[in-house]
Residue, then its C-alpha position, 0 to 999 in steps of 0.5 A: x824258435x832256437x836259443x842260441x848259446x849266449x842266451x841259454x848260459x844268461x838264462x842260466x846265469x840268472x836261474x842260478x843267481x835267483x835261487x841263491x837269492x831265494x836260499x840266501x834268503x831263506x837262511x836269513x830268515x830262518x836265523x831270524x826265526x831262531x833269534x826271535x824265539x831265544x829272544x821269546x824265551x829269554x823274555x819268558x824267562x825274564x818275566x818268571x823272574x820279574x814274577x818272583x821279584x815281584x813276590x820277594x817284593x810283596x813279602x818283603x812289603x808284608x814283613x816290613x808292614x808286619x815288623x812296624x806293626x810289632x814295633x808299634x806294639x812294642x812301643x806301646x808295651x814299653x809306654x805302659x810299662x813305664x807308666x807302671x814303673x812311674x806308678x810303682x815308684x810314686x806308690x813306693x814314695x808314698x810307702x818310703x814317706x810312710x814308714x819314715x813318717x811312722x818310724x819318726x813318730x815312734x823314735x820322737x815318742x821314745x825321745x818324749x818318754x826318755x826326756x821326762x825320765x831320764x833326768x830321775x835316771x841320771x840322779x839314781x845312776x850317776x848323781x847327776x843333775x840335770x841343768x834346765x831341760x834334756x831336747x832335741x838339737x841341732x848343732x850348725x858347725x862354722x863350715x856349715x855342716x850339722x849334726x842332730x842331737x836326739x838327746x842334748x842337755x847339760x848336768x851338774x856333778x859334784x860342781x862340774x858341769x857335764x854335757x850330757x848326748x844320747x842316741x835313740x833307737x827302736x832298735x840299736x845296732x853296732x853301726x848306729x852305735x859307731x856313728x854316734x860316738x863319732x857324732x858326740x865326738x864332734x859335738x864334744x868339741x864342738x861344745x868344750x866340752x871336759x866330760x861328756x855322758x853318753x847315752x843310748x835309749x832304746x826298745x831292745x837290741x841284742x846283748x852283744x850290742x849293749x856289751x858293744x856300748x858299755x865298752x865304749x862308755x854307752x849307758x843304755x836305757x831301755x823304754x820299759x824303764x820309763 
């Protein structure tokens, strides 16, 4: 059978039509076969990266645990270390209260000799005799503050009427001298005093400090000559 000549160009038309359907096609899907595999490799490389963030996380989680670990550490540290320091200060206050309480049984001691002796001291150095008894005292101003007194007591002289304050020290220095002139003074004032002897009674000091008193009327006594 002969195929006429509109037939043949149809057919061809079609042919032709066909094959760039099928080419068209082809190239599609080859592009989409590309686009898959970037999206595969970028996928790949999304999960590497999600693995390393997940590996940052898990050692940023085991730094975190390990730093309140050293923190919990750290605090139980500084709980017995204040716990020791609580310690050492309640021991240090028994020690203070201690060697004060030791301290005041020497000083009260070296007052309770010079009491007994100081009135036949006084006699042989000034002439001066004791009126009622040497003590201790304390003088309550108006403003109501205070003063201690170690040695306090009045003496006759030639029918004057002395008062007589004294300081006593295990060991007498130039500032415990100082702030007890400045004491006397008060006391003297506070008293009505027109004359006033000063007395320091002690274990020892230098013999720059007994010069120190002497200058500033300071009789001194040392416990030996009780």
């Amino acid at each position: 059978m002969q195929i006429s000549a509109e037939l043949y160009e149809f057919v061809i038309r079609v042919v032709d039509d066909r094959v760039r359907e099928i080419k068209v096609t082809r190239e599609d899907f080859n592009a989409l076969k590309q686009v898959v595999e970037e999206l595969a490799q970028a996928q790949k490389k999304t999960e590497e990266r999600l693995g390393r963030v997940e590996a940052a996380v898990e050692e940023l989680a085991q730094a975190q645990k390990k730093t309140e670990q050293r923190v919990e550490e750290l605090a139980q540290a500084q709980k017995r270390t204040e716990e020791e320091l609580c310690s050492l200060v309640r021991e240090h206050a028994k020690t203070r209260e201690m060697v004060a309480g030791l301290s005041d049984t020497v000083g009260y001691g070296l007052e309770n000799q010079a009491y007994k002796a100081l009135p036949r001291l006084l006699e042989r150095d000034f002439d001066l005799k004791i009126k009622d008894r040497l003590a201790r005292r304390y003088i309550v101003y108006k403003d109501g503050k205070e003063d201690e007194v170690n040695v306090y007591g009045w003496g006759m002289k030639d029918g004057k009427k002395i008062l007589i304050l004294g300081e006593s020290e295990v060991k007498l220095s130039r500032k415990k001298l100082t702030r007890f002139l400045k004491r006397a003074e008060r006391v003297k004032h506070y008293e009505g005093a027109k004359e006033c002897l000063l007395l320091a009674i002690t274990h020892m000091t230098h013999p720059k400090i007994e010069e120190y008193a002497r200058q500033k009327g300071i009789k001194v006594y040392y416990s030996y000559e009780f």
